[in-house]
N, CA, C and O of each residue as an XYZ file, in Angstrom:
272
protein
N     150.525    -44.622    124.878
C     150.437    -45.738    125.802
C     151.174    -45.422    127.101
O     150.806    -45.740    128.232
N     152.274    -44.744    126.759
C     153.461    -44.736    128.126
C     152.488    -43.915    128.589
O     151.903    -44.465    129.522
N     151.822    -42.242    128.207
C     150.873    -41.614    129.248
C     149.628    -42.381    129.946
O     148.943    -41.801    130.788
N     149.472    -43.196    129.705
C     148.102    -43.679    129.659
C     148.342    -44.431    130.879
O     147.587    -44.363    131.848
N     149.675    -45.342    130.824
C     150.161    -46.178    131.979
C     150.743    -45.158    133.655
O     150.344    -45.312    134.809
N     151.733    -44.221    133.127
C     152.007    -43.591    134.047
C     150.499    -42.878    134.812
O     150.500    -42.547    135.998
N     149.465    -42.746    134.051
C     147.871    -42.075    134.771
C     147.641    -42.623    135.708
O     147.417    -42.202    136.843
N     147.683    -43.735    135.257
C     147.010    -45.011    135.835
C     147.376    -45.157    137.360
O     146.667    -45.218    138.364
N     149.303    -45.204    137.091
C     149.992    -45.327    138.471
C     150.057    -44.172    138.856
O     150.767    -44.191    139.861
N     149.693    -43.043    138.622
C     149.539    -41.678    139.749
C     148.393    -41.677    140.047
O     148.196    -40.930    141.006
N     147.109    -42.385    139.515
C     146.125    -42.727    139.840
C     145.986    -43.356    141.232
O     145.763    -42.735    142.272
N     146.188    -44.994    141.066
C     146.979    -45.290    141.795
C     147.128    -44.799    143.514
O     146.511    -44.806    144.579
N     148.437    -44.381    142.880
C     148.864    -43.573    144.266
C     147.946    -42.812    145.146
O     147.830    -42.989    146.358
N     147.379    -42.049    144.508
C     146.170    -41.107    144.839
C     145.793    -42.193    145.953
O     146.078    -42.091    147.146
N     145.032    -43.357    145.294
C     144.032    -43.928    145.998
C     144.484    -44.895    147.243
O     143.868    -45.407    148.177
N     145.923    -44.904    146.792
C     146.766    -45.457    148.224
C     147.056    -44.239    149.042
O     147.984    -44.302    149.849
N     146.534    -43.411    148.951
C     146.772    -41.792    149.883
C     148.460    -41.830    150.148
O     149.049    -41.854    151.228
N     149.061    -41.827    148.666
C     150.544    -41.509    148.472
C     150.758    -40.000    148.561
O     149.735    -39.364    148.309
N     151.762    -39.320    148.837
C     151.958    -37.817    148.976
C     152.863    -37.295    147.417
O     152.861    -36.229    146.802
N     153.626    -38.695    147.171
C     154.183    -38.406    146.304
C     154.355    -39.507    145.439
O     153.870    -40.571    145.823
N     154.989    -39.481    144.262
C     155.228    -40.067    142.686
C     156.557    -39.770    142.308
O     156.693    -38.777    141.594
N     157.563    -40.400    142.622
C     158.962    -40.172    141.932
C     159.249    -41.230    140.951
O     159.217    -42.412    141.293
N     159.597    -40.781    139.456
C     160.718    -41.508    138.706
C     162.007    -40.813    138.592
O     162.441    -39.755    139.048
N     162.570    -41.907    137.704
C     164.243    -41.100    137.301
C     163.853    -41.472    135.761
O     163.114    -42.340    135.298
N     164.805    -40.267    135.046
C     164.860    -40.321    133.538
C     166.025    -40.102    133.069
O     166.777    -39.325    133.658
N     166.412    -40.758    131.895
C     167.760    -40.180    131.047
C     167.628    -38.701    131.166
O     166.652    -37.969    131.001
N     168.849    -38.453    131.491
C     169.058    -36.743    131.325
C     169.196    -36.334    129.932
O     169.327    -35.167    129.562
N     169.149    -37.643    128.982
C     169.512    -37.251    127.569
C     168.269    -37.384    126.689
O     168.087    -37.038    125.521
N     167.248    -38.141    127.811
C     165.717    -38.049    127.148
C     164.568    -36.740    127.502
O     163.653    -36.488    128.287
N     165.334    -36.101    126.302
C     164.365    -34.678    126.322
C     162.834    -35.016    126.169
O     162.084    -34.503    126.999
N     162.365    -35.713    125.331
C     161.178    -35.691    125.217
C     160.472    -36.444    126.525
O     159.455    -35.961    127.023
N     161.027    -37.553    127.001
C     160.200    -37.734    128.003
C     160.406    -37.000    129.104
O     159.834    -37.613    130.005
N     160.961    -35.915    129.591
C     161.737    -34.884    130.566
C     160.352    -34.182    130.304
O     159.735    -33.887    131.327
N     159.843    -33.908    129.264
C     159.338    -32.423    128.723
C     157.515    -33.448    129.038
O     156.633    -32.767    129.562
N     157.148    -35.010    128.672
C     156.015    -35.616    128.672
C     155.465    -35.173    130.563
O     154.400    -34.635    130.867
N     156.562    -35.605    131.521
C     156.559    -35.975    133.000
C     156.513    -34.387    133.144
O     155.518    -34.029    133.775
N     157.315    -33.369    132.732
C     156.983    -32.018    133.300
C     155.445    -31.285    132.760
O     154.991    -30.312    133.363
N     154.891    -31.757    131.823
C     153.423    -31.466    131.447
C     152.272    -32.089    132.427
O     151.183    -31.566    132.663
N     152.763    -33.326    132.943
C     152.427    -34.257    133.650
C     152.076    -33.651    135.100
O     151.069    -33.974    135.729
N     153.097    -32.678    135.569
C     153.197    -32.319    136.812
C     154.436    -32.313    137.628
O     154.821    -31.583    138.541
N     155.202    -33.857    136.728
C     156.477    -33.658    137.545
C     157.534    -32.449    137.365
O     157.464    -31.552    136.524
N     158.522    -32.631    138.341
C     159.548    -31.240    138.525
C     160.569    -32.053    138.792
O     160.409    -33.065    139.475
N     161.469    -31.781    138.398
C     163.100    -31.931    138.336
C     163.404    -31.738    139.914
O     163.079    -30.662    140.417
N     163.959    -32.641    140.645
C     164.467    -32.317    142.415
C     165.963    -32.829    142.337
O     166.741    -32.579    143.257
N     166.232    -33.329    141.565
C     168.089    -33.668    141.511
C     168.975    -34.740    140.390
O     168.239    -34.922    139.420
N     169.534    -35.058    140.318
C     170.593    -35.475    139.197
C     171.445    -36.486    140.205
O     171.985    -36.275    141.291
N     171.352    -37.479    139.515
C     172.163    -38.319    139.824
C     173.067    -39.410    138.422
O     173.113    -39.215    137.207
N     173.507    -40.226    139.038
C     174.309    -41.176    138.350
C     174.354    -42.668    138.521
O     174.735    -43.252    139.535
N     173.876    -43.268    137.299
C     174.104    -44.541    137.172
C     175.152    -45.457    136.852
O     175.378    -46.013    135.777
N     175.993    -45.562    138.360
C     177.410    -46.386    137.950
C     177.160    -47.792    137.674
O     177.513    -48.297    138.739
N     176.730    -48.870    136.833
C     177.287    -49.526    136.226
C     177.987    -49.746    134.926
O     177.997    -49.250    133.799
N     178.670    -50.879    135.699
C     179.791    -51.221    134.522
C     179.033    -51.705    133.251
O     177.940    -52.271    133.250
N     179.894    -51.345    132.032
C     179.533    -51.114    130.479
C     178.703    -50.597    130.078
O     178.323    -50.666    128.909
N     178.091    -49.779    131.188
C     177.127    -48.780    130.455
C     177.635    -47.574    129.908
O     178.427    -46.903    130.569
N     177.139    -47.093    128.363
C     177.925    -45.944    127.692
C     177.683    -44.901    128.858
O     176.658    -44.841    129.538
N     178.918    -44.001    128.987
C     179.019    -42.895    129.418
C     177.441    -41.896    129.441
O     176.756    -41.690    130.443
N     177.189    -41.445    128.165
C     176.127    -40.746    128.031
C     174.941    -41.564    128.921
O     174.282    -40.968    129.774
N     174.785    -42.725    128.678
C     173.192    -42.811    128.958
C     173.220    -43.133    131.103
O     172.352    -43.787    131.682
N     174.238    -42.566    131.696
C     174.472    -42.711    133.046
C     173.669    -41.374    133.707
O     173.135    -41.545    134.804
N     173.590    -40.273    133.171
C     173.018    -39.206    134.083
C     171.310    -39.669    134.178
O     170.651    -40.401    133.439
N     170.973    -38.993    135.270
C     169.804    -39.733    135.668
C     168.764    -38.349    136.099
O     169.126    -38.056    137.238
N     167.793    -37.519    135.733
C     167.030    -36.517    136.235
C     166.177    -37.731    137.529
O     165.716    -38.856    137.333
N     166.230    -37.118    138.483
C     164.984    -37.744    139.563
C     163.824    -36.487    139.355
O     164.010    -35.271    139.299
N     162.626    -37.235    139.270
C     161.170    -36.075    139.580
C     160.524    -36.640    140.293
O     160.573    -37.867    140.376
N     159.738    -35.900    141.005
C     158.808    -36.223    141.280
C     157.267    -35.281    141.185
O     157.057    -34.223    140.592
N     156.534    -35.951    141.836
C     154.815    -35.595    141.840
C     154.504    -35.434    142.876
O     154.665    -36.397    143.626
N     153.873    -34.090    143.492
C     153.249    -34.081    145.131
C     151.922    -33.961    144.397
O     151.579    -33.140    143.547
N     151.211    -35.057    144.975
C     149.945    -35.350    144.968
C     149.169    -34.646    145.792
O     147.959    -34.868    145.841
């Protein structure tokens, strides 16, 4: 389902003559890291999600994106 939806919105984009498609992902979610790089996306930087009470681990953030 999640591939089916993300198609849709790079679809989408396409047809809004977008250049590009960026999400962010848990840096600790391998499998969807590995779904978005089959996909097309590529890893462009790392960031961090500072809010408060969020566990430590689930704060790193992969950004990708898609050049359409």
């Amino acid at each position: 389902m999640g591939t089916m939806l993300l198609q849709m919105a790079v679809e989408i984009a396409r047809q809004l003559k977008k250049e590009e498609v960026w999400l962010w992902v848990l840096d600790t979610n391998v499998k969807a890291c590995k779904l978005y790089e089959r996909m097309g996306f590529v890893i462009f930087d790392k960031t961090r999600l500072e809010l408060p009470y969020l566990k430590e681990e689930l704060k790193g953030m992969w950004r990708m994106v898609l050049k359409l």
